[in-house]
N, C-alpha and C positions, 0 to 999 in steps of 0.2 A: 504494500500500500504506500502510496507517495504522500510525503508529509511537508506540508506547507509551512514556514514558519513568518509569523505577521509579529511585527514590533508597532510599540510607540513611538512618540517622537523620540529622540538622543535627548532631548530635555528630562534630567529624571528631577524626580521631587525631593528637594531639600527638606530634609527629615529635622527634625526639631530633637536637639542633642538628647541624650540621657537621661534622667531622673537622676540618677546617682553623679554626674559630672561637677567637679569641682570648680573651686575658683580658681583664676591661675594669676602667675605674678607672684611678687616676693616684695621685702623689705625697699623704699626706693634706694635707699644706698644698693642694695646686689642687682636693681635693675638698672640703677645707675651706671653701676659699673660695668655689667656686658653690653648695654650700649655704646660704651666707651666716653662718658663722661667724668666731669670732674669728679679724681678719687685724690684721698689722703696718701700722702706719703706713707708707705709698708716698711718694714723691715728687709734688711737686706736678703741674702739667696737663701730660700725656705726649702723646707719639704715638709708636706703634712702626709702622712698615712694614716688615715683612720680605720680605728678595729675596735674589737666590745670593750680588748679589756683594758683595764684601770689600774694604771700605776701608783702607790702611795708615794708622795714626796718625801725625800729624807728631811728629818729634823723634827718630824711630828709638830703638837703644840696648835693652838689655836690658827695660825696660819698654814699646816698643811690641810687640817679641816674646811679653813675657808677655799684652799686651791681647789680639792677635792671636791665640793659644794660645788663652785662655779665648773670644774669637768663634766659633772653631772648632769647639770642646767643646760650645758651647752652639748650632750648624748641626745638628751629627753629631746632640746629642739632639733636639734639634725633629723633624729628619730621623728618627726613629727612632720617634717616638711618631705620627708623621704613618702613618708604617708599620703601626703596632701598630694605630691607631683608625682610619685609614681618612680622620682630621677632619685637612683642613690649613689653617690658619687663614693669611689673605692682607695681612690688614689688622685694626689694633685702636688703638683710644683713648680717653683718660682723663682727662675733666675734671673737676677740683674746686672745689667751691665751700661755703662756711661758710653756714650756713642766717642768716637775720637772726636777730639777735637772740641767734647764739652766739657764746661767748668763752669764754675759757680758766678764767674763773671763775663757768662759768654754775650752780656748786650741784651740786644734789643728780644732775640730769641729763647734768651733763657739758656736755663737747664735741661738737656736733653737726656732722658732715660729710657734705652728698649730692655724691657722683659719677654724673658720668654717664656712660654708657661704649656704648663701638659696636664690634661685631665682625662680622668678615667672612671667608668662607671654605668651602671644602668638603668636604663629607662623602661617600665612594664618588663621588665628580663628580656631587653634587647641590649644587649654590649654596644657599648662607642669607646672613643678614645678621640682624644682633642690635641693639637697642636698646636700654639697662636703667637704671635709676636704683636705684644706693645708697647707701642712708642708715645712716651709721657713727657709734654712740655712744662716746664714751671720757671713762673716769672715771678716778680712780687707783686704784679697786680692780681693774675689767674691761672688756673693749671686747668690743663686738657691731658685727654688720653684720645688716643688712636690705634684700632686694630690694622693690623700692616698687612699680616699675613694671616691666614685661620686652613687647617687644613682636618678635615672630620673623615671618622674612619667608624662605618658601622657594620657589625656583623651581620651578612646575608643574610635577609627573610625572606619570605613568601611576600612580602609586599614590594613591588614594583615600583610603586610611587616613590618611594623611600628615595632610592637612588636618584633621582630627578631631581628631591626638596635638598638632598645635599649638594646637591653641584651648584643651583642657585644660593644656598649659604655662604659656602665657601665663595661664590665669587660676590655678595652682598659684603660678607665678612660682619655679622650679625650674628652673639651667642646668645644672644636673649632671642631672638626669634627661633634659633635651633631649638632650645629647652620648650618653650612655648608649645611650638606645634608640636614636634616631637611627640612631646606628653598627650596633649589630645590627639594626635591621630591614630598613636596606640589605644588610648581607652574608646575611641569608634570600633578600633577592630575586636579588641575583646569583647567588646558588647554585642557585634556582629557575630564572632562567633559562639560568645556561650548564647546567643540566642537559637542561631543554627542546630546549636546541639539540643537545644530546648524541643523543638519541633521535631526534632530526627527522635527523638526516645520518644514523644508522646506520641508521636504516629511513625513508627517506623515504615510502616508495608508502604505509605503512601509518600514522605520523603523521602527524596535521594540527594544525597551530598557528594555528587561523583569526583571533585576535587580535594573533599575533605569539608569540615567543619568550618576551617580557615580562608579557606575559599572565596570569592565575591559571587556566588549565583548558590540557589537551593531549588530543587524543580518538586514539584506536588503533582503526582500522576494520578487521576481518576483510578480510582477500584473496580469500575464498570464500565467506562469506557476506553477499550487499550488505544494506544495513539494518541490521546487527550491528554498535555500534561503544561501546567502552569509553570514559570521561568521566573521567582524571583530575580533580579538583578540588585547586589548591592556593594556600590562602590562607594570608595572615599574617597576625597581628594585635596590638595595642597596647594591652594590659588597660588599667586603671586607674590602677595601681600605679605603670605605664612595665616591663613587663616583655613582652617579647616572645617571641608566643605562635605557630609554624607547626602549621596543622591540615591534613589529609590525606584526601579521600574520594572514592569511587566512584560513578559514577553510568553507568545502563546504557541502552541505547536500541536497545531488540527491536522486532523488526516484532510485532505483533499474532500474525499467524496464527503465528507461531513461540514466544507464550506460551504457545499451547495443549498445545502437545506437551512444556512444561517441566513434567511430572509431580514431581520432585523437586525443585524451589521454587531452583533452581539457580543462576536470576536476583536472585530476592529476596535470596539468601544471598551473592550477592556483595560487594557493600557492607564485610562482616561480616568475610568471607575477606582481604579485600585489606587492611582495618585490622591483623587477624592477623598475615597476610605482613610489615606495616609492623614490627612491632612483634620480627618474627624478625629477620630479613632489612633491615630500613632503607630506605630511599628510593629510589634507584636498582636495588637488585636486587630488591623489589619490582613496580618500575613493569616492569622486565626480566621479568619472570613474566608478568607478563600478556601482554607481548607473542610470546613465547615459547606461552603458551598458545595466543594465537590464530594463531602461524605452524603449530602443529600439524594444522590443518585443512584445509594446502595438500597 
């Protein structure tokens, strides 16, 4: 039997985020400073390694309790913001170095300082690693920062788009826009696909997830009509901007001799209907409708 396959428009429907989606953003000093604006002078060449455990300071006494107290403070928030964004950072480092040629009386341009800086870490359990060079003017009236170089390195996934939102960072040279999207475009996909998996257990016979759970499409094949099978489509995407975009669409796959007898364009208008539904109804009780439609047939 020949099998027709009719779409909607390429317009899919912008699905209204999560329930559970957080805020995003941090303290303005840390958004301050991956934009690369005015930061305070740091200490010279760092390395931070962060891990659980907790060193007692030699000397005891009221002041290693209070050093102890404030390590603590500053777990709990790491620990809390690790929560909030999804980004746990593993590893980070900071070296400085005075360009030739600058000094503390270099004129009209100031002090020039390039850092170089490495970080490591992950985001919903996708690995990155960072590379960045920046170069810090200071005057006595104002100090500026500038990212020079930014080079991002993230471990292969099943997402496609990924590779595309880094090559545009890295040549914006923007680490607040990497963390940002990043983080939401990962919780679009987990919530894509624990919802996938939601629908494959509660109706196995009639969902199929031939890609996986992970996948952008889920198809819902009639129990009684072989041939007949609904085409979730659900992509996300990574404007321009770094704003992340889920779109939502239908696509339908009738046997041939069974368009004939669709006198009322019933097929065609599907696409249409189920953007509708999206837009009543949300995502999940949505995709529930349809299947619901087609248990009616049993």
């Amino acid at each position: 039997m020949h099998t027709g396959i009719h779409t909607g428009t390429h317009t899919g429907t912008h699905a209204a985020e999560p329930r559970r989606r957080r805020r995003s953003g941090g303290s303005p000093g840390f958004e301050e400073g991956l934009r690369g604006g005015p930061q305070r002078e740091s200490a010279p060449p760092t390395h931070l390694r962060l891990s659980r455990s907790r060193r007692r300071p030699a000397g005891g006494g009221e002041a290693s309790r209070d050093l102890e107290a404030q390590l603590g403070r500053a777990e709990s928030g790491l620990s809390f913001l690790s929560g909030l964004t999804g980004v746990r950072i593993a590893d980070y480092s900071m070296a400085r170095a005075e360009l030739p040629g600058s000094s503390e009386s270099a004129g009209e341009s100031g002090l020039r300082v390039l850092r170089k800086g490495r970080l490591a870490g992950e985001c919903h359990s996708v690995p990155f690693q960072l590379e960045f060079q920046l170069l810090e003017t200071q005057s006595e009236e104002n100090s500026s920062a500038t990212i020079t170089d930014l080079s991002i390195i993230v471990e292969p996934t099943e997402h496609s788009e990924l590779s595309r939102f880094v090559a545009r960072t890295e040549e914006k040279r923007d680490l607040f826009l990497f963390f940002r999207s990043l983080h939401f475009f990962l919780e679009w996909c987990e919530y894509r696909q624990r919802t996938f998996q939601y629908f494959k257990e509660k109706h196995p016979a009639m969902v199929q997830l031939p890609g996986g759970p992970a996948a952008d499409s889920m198809g819902l094949q009639s129990p009684c009509v072989p041939g007949f099978e609904l085409v979730v489509v659900w992509t996300v995407h990574i404007d321009e901007g770094g704003k992340v975009v889920p779109e939502l669409d239908l696509l339908t796959k009738i046997p041939e001799q069974a368009l004939t007898l669709d006198q009322r364009e019933v097929v065609a208008r599907a696409p249409h209907c189920f953007r509708t539904l999206l837009l009543l109804l949300g995502i999940e009780a949505a995709i529930d409708s349809l299947i619901q439609l087609l248990r009616t047939e049993e």
